[in-house]
N, C-alpha and C positions, 0 to 999 in steps of 0.2 A: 096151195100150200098144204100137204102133207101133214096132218097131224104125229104120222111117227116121225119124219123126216124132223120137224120140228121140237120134238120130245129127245131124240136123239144128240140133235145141234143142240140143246140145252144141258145134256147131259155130262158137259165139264164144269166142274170147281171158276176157271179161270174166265168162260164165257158168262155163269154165272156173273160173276165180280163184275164184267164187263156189260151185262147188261143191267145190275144195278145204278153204277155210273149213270149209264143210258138215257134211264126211267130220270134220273135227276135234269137231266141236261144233255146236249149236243155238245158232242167231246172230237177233237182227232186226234192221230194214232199218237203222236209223241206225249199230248193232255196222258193218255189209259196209258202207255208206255212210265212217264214220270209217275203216275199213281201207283200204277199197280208194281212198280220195277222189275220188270219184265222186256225182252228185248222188244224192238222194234218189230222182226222180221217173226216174234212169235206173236205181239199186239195184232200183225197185217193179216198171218194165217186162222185167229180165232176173228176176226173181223170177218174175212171174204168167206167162210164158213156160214157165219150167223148169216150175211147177205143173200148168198146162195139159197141157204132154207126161206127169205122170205123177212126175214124178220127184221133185219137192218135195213135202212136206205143211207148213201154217202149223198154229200155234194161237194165240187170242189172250188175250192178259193184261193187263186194263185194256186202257188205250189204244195197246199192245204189240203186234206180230204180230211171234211166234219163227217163222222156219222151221229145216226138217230135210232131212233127204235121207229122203224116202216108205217106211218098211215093206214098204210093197206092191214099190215097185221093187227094192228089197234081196232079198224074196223072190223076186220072178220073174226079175230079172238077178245074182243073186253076181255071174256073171264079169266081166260090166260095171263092178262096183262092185270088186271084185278089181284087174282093170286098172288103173280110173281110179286107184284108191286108189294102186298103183308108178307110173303114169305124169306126176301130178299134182306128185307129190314131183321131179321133174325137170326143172319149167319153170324159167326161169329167175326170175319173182317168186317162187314160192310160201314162199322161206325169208321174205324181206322180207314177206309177207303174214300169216306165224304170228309175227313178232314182232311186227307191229303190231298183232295181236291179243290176244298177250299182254300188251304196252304198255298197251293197252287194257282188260283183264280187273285190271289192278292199279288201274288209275283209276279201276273204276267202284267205284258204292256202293250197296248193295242193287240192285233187280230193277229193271229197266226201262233206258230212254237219260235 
């Protein structure tokens, strides 16, 4: 994993948002899709982007795909994941994004969207 590669793929407002989420919790695309409202097919493109550099892992369930914030990245960058984790909590969405997530976590019902 690329330090620029990975400075770069961080380098959006909306991956941003989406990796705040992240840091919270194991979300799939329709969860970041409802939160962020945002389409579908742009949640999939800032997703397999973040993947590609390294930083995401998916799994899938049914017809489900959870991602995460990578293992492998957490071990090779703590201080990456350190930072992000205090600098995230200062934008200006991120309050408005963890409550529509928890909005969202009361709604739903059993596994899936």
């Amino acid at each position: 994993m690329e330090l620029s590669i990975i400075f770069k793929t961080l380098g959006d407002d909306i991956r941003i948002r989406i990796l705040g989420l992240l840091l919270e919790r194991e979300l799939c695309v329709c969860d970041i899709e409802s939160i962020l409202k945002i389409s579908q097919a742009n949640v999939s493109r800032h997703l397999a982007k973040m993947k590609i550099a390294g930083i995401l892992s998916s799994r899938k369930n049914a017809q489900w795909v959870y991602y995460s914030i990578s293992k492998k990245f957490i071990e090779l960058h703590p201080e990456i994941i350190t930072a992000l984790e205090a600098e995230v909590k200062k934008l200006k969405n991120y309050k408005s994004d963890i409550k529509a997530m928890a909005a969202l976590n009361k709604k739903k019902t059993g596994d899936g969207c």
